[in-house]
C-alpha positions as CSV (number, residue, x, y, z in Angstrom):
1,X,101.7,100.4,126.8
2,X,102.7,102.6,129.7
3,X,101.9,101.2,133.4
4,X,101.8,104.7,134.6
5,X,103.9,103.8,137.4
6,X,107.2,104.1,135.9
7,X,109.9,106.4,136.7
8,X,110.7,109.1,134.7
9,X,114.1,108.3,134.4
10,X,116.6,105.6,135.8
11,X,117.0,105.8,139.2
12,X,119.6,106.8,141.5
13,X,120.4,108.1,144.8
14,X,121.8,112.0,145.1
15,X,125.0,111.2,147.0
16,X,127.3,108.5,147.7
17,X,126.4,109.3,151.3
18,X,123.0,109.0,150.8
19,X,123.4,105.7,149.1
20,X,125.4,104.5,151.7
21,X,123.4,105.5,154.7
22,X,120.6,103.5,152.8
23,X,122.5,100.2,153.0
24,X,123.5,100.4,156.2
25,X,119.7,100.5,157.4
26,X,118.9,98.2,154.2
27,X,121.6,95.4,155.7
28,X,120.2,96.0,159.5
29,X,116.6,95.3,158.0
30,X,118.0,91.5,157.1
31,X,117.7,90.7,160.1
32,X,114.7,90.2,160.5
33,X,115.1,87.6,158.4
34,X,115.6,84.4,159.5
35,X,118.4,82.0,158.9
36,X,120.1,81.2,156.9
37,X,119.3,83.1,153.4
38,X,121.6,83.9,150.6
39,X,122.2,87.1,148.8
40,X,122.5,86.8,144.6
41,X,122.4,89.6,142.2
42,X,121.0,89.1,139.0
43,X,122.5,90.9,136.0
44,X,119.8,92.1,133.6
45,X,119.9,94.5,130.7
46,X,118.2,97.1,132.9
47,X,120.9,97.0,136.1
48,X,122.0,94.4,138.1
49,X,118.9,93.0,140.6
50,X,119.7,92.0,144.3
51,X,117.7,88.6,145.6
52,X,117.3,87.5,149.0
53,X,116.7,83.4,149.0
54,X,116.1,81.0,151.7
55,X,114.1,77.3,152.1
56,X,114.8,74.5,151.0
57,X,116.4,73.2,147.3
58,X,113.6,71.4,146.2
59,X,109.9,72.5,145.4
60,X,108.1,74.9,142.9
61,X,109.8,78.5,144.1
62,X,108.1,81.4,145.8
63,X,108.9,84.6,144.5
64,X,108.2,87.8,146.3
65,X,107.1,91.0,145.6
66,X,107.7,94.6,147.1
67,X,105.5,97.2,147.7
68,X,106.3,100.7,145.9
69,X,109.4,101.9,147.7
70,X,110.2,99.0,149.4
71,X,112.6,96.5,149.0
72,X,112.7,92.4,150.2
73,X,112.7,93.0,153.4
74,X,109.5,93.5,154.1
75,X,108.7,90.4,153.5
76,X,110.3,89.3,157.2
77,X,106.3,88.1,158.4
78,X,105.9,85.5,156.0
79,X,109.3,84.7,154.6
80,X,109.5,81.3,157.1
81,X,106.3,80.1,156.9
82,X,106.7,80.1,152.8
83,X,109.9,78.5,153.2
84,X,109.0,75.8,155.5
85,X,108.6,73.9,152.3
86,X,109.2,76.4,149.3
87,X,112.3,77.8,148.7
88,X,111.5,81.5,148.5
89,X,112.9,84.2,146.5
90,X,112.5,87.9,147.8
91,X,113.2,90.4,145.0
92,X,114.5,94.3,144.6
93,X,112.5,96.1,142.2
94,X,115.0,97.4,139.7
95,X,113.8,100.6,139.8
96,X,113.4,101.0,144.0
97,X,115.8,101.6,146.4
98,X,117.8,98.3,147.6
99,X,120.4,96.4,146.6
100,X,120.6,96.5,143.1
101,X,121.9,99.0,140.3
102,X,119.7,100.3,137.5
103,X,121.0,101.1,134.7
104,X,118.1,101.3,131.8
105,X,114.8,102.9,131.7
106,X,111.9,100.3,131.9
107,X,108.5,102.8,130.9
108,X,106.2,100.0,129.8
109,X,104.5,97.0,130.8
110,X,106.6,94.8,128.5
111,X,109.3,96.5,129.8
112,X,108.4,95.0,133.5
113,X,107.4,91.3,132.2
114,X,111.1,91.3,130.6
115,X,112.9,92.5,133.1
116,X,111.6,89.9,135.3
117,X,112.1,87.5,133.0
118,X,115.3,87.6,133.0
119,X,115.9,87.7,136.8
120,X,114.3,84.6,136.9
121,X,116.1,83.3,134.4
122,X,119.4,84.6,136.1
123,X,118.0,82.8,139.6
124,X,117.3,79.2,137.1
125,X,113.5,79.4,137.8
126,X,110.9,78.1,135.6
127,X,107.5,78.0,136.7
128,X,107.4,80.0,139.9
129,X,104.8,80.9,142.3
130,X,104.4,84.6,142.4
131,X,103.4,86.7,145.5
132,X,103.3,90.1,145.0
133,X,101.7,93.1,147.7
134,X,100.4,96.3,146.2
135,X,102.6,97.2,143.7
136,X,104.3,94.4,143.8
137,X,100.9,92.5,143.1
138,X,100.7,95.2,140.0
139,X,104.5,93.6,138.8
140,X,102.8,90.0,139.8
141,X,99.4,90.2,137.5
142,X,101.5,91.9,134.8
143,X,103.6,88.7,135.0
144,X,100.6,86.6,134.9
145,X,99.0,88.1,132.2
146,X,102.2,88.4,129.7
147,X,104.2,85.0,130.7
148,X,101.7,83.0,131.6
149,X,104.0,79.9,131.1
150,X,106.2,80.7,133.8
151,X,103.6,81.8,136.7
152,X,102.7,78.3,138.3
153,X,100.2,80.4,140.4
154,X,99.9,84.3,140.8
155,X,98.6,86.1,144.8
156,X,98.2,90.0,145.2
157,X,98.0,91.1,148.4
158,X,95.5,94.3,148.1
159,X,97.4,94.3,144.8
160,X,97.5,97.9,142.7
161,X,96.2,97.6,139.1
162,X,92.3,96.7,139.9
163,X,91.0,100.3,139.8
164,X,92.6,104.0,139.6
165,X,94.6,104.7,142.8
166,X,92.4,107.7,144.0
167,X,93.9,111.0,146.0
168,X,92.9,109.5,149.6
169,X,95.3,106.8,149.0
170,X,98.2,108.7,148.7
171,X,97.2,111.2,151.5
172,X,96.4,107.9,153.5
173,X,100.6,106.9,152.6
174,X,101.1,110.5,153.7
175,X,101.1,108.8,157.6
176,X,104.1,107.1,157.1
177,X,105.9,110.0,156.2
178,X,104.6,111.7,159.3
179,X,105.7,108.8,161.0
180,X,109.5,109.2,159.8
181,X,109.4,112.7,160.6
182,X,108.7,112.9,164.1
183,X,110.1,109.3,164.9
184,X,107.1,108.8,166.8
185,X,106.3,105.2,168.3
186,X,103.2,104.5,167.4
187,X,100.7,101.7,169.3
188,X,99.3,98.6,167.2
189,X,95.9,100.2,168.5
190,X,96.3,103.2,167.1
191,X,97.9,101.4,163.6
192,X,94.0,99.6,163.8
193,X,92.3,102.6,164.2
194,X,93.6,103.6,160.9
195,X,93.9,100.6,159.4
196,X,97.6,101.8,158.5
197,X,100.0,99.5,159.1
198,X,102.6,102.1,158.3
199,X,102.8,102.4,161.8
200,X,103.4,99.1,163.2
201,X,106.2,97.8,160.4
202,X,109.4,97.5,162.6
203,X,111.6,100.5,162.0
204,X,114.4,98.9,161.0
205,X,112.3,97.7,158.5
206,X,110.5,100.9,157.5
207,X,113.1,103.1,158.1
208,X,116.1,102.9,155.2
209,X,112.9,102.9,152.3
210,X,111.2,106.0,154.4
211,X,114.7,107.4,154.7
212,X,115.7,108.0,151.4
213,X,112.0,109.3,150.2
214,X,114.0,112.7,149.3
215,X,117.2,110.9,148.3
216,X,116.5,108.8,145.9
217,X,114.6,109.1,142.6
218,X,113.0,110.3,140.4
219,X,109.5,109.7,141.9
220,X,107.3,107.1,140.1
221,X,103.8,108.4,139.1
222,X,100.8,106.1,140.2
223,X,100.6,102.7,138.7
224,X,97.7,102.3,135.8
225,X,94.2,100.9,135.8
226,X,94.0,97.1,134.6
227,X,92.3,96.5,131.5
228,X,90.0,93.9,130.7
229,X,91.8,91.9,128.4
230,X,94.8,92.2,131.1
231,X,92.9,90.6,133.8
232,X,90.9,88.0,131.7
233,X,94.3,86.9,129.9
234,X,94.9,85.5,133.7
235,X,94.9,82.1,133.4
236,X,97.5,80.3,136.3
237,X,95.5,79.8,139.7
238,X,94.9,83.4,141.6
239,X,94.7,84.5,145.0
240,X,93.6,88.1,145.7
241,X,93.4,89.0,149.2
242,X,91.8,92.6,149.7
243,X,91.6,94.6,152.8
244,X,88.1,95.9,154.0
245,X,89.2,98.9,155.0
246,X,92.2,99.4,151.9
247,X,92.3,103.4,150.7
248,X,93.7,101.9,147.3
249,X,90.4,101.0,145.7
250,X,86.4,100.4,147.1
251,X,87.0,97.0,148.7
252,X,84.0,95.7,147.4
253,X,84.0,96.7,143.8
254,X,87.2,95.9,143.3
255,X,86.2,92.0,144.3
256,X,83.2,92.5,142.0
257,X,86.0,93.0,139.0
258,X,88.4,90.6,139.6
259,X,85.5,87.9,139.9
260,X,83.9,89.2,136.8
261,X,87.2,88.9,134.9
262,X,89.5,86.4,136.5
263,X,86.6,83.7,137.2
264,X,88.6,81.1,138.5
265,X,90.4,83.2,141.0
266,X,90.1,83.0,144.8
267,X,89.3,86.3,146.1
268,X,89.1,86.6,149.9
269,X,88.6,90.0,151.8
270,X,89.9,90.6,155.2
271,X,87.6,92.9,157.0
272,X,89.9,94.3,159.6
273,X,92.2,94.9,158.0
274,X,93.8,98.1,155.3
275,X,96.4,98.3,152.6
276,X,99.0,97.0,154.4
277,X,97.7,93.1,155.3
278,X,100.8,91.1,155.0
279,X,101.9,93.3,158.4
280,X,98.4,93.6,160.0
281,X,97.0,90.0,159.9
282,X,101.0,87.9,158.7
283,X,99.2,84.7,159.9
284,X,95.8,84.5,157.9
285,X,97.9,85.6,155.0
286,X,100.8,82.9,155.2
287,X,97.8,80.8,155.6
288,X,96.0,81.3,153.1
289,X,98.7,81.8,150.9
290,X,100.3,77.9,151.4
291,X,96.8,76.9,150.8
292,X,96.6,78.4,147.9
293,X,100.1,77.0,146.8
294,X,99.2,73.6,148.0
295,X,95.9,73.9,145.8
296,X,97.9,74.9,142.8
């Protein structure tokens, strides 16, 4: 099946120098990070996958999810708090742009679920907890649904998959484009006032994925609607957090769904806050998240 939010073809930036201005901002964004963390890539079948670790040895893992676009990263809000006790694994997608190499087309779900498979069994993880935001949360309930032996507990941060991404999302991402264009510095009260937090991530942060919007591709088309049996087949412990004011999907009937067809989950909706909630509100999430991970 299709996810409708794969890439027509294996990706790839246009130039060398393209590439290479990329991971100059894409090393810069590390650190933000803090210390210390290692850097392992993971050879797959589909390209070689670049993972960011840090915490301790011991404990059930964390593994991280981007966000369409992005790369590890952007996980610098919550990476400590996870791995005050969890060692924590931030992942590339395969098919974004960051440190890894793609070299094979994945165009279906199973394609996703088995790529991620083996990166985890590259990194020697079992059962993991997995964290995903937006698409990322997408890659995270396709993982839940398909392996559910290896997903010790499964969170989506206004994750994409619950409904069909509509136009004002996309027009909504449009801001952040804006943003790169005209360098602007942008206020936190302005980045609430749109509920975008597009304009508060830290530019070294937001600018190497914003950067190479026209220099790297191709584009990936929007990610597909959940079905039923999808969502049901959820059976790990599951954490949605949703964002009041999130363009991806109505708020409130998206909650209505996932409680309808993943009974057992924890859904919690932060009012303030839009599509972007691991930047807006980092400290209710990394809360709720390690109480989540300490319930499961």
């Amino acid at each position: 099946m299709s996810t409708g939010g794969t890439r027509s073809g294996v990706t790839r930036f246009r130039s060398a120098r393209a590439r290479d201005k990329f991971l100059r901002g894409y090393d810069a964004a590390f650190e933000l990070w803090p210390r210390p963390f290692d850097r392992i890539d993971v050879e797959t079948r589909y390209g070689s996958t670049r993972v960011h670790r840090y915490g301790p040895a011991t404990g059930t893992p964390v593994v991280l999810l981007h966000g369409h676009g992005g790369n590890g990263s952007l996980w610098y809000p919550q990476v400590e708090a996870l791995g005050a006790r969890h060692p924590v694994y931030a992942i590339d997608a395969i098919d974004d742009p960051g440190g890894g190499v793609q070299r094979a087309l994945l165009s279906t779900s199973e394609d996703y679920a088995a790529w991620l498979d083996e990166v985890l069994d590259g990194l020697g993880l079992d059962a993991v907890h997995l964290v995903g935001h937006s698409y990322g949360g997408w890659l995270s309930l396709n993982h839940a649904s398909r392996r559910p032996q290896r997903v010790a507990s499964v969170t989506g941060l206004d994750p994409a998959g619950i409904e069909d991404i509509p136009t004002r999302f996309l027009l909504h991402s449009g801001i952040g484009l804006l943003r790169l264009i005209t360098r602007s510095r942008t206020t936190p009260r302005l980045a609430r006032w749109t509920a975008n937090a597009a304009l508060i991530i830290d530019w070294r942060v937001f600018g190497p994925p914003m950067g190479c919007v026209f220099s790297f591709g191709p584009q990936r088309s929007k990610g597909r609607r959940y079905d039923d049996g999808e969502l049901a087949a959820i059976t790990a412990p599951a954490l949605i957090l949703i964002g009041g004011r999130s363009t991806l999907f109505r708020p409130a009937r998206a909650a209505a769904r996932i409680r309808e067809l993943i009974p057992h989950a924890r859904v919690e909706t932060i009012n303030r806050a839009g599509h972007g909630i691991p930047f807006e509100f980092p400290e209710r999430v990394n809360a709720s998240i390690l109480a989540h991970l300490a319930g499961a």
